[in-house]
N, C-alpha and C positions, 0 to 999 in steps of 0.2 A: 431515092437519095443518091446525088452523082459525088463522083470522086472527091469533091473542091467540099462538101457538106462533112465527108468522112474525114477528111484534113481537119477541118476547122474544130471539130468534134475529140480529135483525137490531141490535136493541141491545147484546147483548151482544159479540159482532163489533166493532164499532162500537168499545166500549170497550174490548177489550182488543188490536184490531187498530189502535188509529186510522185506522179506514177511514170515511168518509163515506158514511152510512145512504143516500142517493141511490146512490151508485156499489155498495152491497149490494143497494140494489132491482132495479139495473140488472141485475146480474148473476144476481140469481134468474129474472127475466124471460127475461132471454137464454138459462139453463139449460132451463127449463118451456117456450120456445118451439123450444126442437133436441130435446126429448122428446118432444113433440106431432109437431112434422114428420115424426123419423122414428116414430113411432106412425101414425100414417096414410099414411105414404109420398107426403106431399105437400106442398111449401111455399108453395101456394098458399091466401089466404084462413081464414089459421088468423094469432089473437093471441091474446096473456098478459099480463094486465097485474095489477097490484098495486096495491090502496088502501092509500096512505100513510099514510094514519088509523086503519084500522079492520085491514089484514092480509091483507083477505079478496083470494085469488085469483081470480081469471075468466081463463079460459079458453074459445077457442069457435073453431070452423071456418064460418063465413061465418056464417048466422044461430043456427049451431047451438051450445046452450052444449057445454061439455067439463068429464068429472067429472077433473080434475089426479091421482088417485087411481087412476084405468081406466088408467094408461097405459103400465103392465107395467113390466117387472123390466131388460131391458135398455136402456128409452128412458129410465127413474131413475137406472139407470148411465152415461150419455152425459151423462144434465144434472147428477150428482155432478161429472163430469170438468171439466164445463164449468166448475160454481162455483170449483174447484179453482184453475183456471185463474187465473178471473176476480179469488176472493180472492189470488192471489200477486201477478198484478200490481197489484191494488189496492196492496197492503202494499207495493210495492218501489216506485209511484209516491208514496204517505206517507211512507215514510221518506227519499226525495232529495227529496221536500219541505222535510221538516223539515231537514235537514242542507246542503241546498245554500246555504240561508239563511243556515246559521251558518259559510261558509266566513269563516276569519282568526280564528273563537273560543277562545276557550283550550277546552280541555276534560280533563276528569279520566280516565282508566281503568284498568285493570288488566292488567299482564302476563299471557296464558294461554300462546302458547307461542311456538318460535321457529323460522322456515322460511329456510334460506339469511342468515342474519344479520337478517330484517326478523322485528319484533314484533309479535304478534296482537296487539293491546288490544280488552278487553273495555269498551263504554263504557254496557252498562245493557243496552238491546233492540237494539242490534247490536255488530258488531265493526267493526275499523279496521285499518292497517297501519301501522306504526310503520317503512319502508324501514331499511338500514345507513344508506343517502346519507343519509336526513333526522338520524340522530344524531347529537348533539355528539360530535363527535372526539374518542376518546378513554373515552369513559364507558361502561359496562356495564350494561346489564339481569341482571334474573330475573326467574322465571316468580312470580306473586304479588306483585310489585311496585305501588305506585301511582305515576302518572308523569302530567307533564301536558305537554299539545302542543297545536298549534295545527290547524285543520281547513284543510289546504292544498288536496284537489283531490277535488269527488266526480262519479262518473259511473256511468253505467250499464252492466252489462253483463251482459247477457243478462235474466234477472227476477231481478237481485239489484244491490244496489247496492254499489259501494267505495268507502271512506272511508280515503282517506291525510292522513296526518297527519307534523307536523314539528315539530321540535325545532329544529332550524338557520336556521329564516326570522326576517330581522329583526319580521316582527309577533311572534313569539311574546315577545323581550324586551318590544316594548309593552304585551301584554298582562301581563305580569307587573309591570309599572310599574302598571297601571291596577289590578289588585288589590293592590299594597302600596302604592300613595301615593293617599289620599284625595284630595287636592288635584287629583290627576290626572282621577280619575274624578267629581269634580263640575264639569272644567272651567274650575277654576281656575287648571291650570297645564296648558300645553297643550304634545305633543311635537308640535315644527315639523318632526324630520326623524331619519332614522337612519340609522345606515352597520353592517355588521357581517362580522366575520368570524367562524363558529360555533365556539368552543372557545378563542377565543384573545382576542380584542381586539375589545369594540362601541364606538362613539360615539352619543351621544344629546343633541340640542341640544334644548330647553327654553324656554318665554316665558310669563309670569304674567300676567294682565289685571287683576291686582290690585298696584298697587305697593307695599303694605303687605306680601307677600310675597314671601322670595326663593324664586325657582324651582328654583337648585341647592342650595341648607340643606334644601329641603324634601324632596326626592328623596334627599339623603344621608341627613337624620334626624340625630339628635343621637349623636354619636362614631359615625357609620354603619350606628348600629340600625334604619333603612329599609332599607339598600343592600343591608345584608349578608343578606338573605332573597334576592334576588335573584341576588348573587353564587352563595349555596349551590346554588341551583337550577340554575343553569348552572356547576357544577363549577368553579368558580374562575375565569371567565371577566372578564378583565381589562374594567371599566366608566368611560368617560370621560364624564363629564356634561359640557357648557357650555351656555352663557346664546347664547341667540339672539340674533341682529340680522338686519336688514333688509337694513344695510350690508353687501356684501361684503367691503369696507375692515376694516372691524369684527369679522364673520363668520367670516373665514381665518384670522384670527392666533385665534381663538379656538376655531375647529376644530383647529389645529394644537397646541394647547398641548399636552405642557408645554415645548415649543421658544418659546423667546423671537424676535418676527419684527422686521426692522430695518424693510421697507417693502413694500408690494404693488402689483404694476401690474396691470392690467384690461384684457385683450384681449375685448371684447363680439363682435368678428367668428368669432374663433377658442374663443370659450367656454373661453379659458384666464389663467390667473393667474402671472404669474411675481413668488415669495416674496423677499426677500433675506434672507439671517440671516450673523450672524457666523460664520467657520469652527470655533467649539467649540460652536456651535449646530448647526449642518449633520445629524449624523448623528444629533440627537434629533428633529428635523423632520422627517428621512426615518423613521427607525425602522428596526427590525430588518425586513431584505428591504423594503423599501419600506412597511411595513404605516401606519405612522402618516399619510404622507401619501395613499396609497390610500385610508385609508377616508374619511380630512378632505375627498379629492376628491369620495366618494359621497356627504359629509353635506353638501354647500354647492351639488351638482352641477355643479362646473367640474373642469377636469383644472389640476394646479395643479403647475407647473416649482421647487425651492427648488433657488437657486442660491445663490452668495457671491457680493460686489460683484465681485474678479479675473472668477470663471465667466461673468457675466454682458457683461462689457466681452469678454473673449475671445472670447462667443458673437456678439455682434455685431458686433466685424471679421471673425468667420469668416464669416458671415454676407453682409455688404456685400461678402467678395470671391469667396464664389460667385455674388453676385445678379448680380454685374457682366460675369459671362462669361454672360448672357443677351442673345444677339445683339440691337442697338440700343436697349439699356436706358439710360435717362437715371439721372444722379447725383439727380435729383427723384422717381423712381421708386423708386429704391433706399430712399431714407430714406425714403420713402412705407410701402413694405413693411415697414421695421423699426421704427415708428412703430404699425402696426397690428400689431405682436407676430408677424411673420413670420421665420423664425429657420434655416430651411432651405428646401431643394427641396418636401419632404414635406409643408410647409405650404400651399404655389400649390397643390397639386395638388389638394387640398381643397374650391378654390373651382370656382361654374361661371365656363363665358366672361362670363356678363352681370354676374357680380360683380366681376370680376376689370376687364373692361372701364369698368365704375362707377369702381372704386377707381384704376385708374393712367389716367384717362383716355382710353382707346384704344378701336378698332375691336374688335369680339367675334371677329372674323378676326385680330388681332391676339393678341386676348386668348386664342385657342384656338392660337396658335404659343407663347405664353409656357408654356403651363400644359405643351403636349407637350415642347417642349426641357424643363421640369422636371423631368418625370416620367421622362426619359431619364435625365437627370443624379443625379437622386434614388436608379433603380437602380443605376448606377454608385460614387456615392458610398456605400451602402451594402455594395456589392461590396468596393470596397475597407476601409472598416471589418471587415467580415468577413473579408477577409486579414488584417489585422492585429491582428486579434484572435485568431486562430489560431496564430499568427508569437510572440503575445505568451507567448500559453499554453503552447507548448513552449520558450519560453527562460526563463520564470519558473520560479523554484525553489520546492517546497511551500510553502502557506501555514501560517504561523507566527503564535502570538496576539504580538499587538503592546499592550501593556498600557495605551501612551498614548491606544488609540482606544476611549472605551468606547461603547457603546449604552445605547440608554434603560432598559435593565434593571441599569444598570452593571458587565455583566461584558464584557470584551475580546473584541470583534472580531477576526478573524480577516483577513491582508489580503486573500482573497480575498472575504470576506465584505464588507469596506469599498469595493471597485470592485463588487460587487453592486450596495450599497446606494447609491450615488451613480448619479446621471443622465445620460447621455452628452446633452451638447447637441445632436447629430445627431439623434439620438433624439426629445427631448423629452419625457421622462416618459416611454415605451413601456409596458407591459403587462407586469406584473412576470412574468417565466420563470422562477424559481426555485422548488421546492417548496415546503410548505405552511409557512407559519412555526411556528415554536417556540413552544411554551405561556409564554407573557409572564412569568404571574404567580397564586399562587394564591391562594383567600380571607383567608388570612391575612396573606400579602403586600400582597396590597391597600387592607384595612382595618387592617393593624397590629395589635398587640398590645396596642390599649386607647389608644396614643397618638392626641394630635390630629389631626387630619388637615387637611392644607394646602389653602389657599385656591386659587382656582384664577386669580384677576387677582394679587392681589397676591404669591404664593408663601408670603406667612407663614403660618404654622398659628393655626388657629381651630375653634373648637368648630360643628361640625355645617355643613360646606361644602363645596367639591368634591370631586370622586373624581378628578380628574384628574393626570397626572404614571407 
């Protein structure tokens, strides 16, 4: 083989492997130098090196040159194995090159088959894994399908790379914002934040650096000719757009829409919000199983309490009169505590001593008896809710729809479904335990039938405006 063979050999590798012509040098080298050794039966004082210019081998055992050619049939078979070697891992460090770059990309591929519910996707010069977990709930594959998904997680294993990908992660709606609203992808309108639940209900708040344009008209498009390519794509996947702010004040009631909010209070210590709304407001704030205000919670990042003005006076004498059976607690303390948005036991427990000690004045010795009586009293208190919750469930009679209570979709809750959906003050907003919610709404629900679609501050309908509601 002359120089001009090891060129053409090494570029053409090159180009249809994306391997870097250095790292094909290397590994010819390395092959020609475990042929040599075992050809002579020595690894001493023997190199191979290759001109990068010209092709030409050299080979030699201390001063001696070495014809590459003399060095028989099984030491050609060692440095076959080797290049072998060499070019796979080549190829498997090229390819989690390219690919680990593009983790969060949208990317395009083709169904080829299906192993335990998770989808091969063909995406050109590899393949991908499309999990069950990562699909929208609800939606089906075929083999020869085109589909597109976001690059969530790639690794190495073994000399081959996997590439999983997902349909469920809040980037992949961003990226589909970013290919169907221009404005988006030059930066003119910027997404400040996302919440999502995959198959049912996203939030996406929005802010334009251009005040010449609106940020939510533009994402909707004119009678929803934007939105609804994005809706189709996620299967009828219920979309809340609002208008960013700064303000929290601002921010919540407008995360929360289409619930009308009466006022909001800002607990900074405790990273939480307590909403007030009228009670025929209540149950569009919270949403079917808590969904609306869960996701409003992950698009402003505060945990956010919606009460009624009664729920909230109630919470706070219940409040004041467990803080008070905190052995030598002053009446300055107390209102101290419900002033910084402190609403039970479960909430002290939260802080450390030095905070605690900061905030009601006191010894951190002091402050580490308050927070352990709380935490005592917190399981307690809990215990008994859990009795009575128990106590309740078997003297309640089946749940029955009750026609007066609607949800935000307006069909009739159920009344076990309306003490779901509502907040136990104890509690504080907890961690919704209820299974997965119900499909909201679907494309055609969402965007109508050709009609306007409503504004999202003012409620009236207007041509080409929010999706919210």
């Amino acid at each position: 083989m002359n120089g001009a063979d090891v060129l053409r050999i090494v570029d053409l590798m090159h180009r249809e492997k994306n391997i870097p012509k250095e790292v094909i040098f290397e590994g010819i080298e390395a092959a020609l130098q475990l042929a040599t050794e075992k050809h002579y039966g020595d690894e001493e004082g023997i190199a191979v090196s290759i001109d990068r210019d010209s092709g030409e081998i050299k080979a030699q055992k201390g001063e001696q040159l070495i014809d590459p050619e003399l060095l028989g049939r099984i030491a050609a078979q060692s440095a076959k194995q080797v290049m072998i070697q060499k070019i796979r891992e080549a190829e498997c460090n090229a390819l989690y090159d390219e690919y680990v770059g593009m983790k969060g990309d949208l990317v395009h591929g083709t169904v080829q088959r299906f192993e335990g519910g998770a989808a091969t996707i063909s995406l050109g010069k590899s393949e991908a894994i499309l999990p069950r977990g990562e699909q929208i709930p609800g939606e089906t594959h075929h083999v020869g399908e085109r589909v597109k998904a976001v690059i969530l997680e790639v690794r190495k294993v073994g000399h081959r790379v996997k590439i999983i990908l997902s349909r469920t992660h809040p980037d992949f709606v961003r990226r589909l914002f970013e290919n169907e609203i221009p404005e988006i992808a030059d930066r003119t309108i910027e997404i400040k934040a996302l919440a999502r639940e995959a198959g049912y209900r996203s939030k996406i708040a929005v802010s334009s650096i251009d005040l010449k344009v609106d940020c939510v008209g533009a994402c909707v498009g004119v009678r929803g000719s934007r939105i609804k390519n994005i809706v189709d794509e996620l299967g009828g996947e219920r979309i809340d757009i609002v208008r960013w702010n700064d303000s929290l004040q601002v921010m919540i009631p407008n995360a929360l829409q289409p619930a009308q909010i009466e006022e909001v209070f800002l607990y900074p210590r405790l990273g939480r919000a307590i909403v007030l709304v009228k009670e025929d407001q209540l149950s569009l704030a919270i949403g079917r199983r808590g969904q609306n205000v869960r996701l409003a919670s992950k698009l402003v990042g505060w945990d956010i309490e919606i009460m009624t003005h009664d729920e909230l006076n109630e919470g706070i004498e219940k409040a004041e009169n467990w803080f008070r059976q905190i052995p030598g607690v002053s009446d300055e303390l107390v209102e101290a505590f419900i002033e910084e948005g402190f609403l039970s036991y479960d909430d002290l427990t939260f802080l450390e001593s030095a905070q605690l000690a900061e905030l009601a004045g006191v010894t951190e010795e002091r402050a580490e008896e308050i927070i352990a009586f709380s935490e005592e009293a917190a399981e307690r208190v809990e215990e008994e809710n859990r009795l009575a919750r128990e106590a309740a469930a078997q003297a309640a009679p089946e749940a029955t729809e009750i026609p007066a209570a609607e949800g935000e979709s307006g069909q009739a809750l159920s009344s076990g479904e309306q003490t779901a959906a509502k907040p136990t003050l104890e509690s504080l907003f907890g961690p919704d335990s209820g299974s997965p919610p119900e499909k909201q709404m679907t494309a055609q629900e969402v965007l109508g039938d050709g009609s306007p679609i409503p504004d999202s501050e003012s409620g009236e309908n207007s041509q080409g405006r929010n999706l919210t509601g």
